[in-house]
C-alpha positions in Angstrom: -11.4 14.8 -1.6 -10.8 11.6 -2.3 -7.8 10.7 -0.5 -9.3 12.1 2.4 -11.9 9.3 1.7 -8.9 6.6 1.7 -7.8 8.1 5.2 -11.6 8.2 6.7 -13.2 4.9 4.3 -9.9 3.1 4.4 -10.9 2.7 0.6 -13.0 3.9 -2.6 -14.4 2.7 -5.8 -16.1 3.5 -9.1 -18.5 2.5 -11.3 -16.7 3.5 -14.4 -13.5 1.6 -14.2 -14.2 -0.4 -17.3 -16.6 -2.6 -14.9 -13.7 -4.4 -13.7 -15.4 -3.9 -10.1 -11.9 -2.4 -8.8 -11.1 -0.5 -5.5 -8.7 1.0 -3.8 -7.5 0.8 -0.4 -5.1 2.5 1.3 -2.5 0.4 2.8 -1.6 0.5 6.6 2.0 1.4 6.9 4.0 -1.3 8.8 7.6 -2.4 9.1 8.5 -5.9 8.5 11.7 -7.1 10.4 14.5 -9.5 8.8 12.7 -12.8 10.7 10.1 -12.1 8.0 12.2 -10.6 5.1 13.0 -14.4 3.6 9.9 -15.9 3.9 8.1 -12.9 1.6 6.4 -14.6 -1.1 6.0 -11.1 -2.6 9.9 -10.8 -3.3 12.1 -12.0 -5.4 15.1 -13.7 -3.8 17.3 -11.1 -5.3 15.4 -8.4 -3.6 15.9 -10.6 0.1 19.0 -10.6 -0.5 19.7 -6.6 -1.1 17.7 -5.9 2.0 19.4 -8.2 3.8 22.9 -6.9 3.3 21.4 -3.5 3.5 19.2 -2.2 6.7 17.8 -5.6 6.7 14.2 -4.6 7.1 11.6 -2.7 5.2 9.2 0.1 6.8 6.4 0.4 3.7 4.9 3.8 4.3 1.9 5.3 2.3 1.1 2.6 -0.3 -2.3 2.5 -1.9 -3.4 -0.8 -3.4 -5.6 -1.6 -6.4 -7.7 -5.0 -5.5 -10.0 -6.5 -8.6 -12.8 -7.8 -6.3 -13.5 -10.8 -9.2 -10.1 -12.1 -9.8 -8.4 -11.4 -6.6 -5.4 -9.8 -8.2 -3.9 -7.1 -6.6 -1.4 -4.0 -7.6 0.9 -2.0 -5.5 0.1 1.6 -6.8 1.2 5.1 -6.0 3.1 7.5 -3.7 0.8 10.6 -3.7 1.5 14.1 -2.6 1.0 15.1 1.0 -2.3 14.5 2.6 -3.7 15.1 5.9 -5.2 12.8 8.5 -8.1 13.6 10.1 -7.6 11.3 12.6 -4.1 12.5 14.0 -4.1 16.1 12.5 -1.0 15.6 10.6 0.3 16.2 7.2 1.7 12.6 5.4 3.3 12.2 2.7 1.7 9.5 0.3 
């Protein structure tokens, strides 16, 4: 039930997450092509650099995404089970 929620919402919360006033959202999958790969701030030069040689892009699929409303920080989390989209009719894998 609730991951349907992440699918319809686009993200949830909950009062009894130590207060930390903490939600989730479900990230939209996207590719990011090698023009982009070196100017991530979210990698580490080593990990550029291993793309790079490899495919030389990165397709993030079915990511969720804890965000701390207070302090800003967010944390990649999670590749769930399959779920289905309401929106397309298809099964995903998450």
């Amino acid at each position: 039930m609730l991951l349907m929620s992440l699918n319809e919402e686009g993200s949830l919360g909950r009062r009894g997450w130590n207060g930390k006033n903490i939600v989730v959202f479900k990230q939209v999958p996207s590719h990011v092509d090698s023009n982009i790969i070196p100017e991530m701030q979210s990698l580490p030069d080593k990990a550029k650099d291993i793309i790079m040689d490899g495919s030389g892009f990165v397709d993030y699929t079915s990511q969720c995404l804890i965000y701390n409303k207070d302090s800003g920080r967010a944390d990649s989390w999670c590749r769930l089970s399959a779920t289905y989209s309401p929106m397309t009719g298809k099964k995903y894998d998450m």
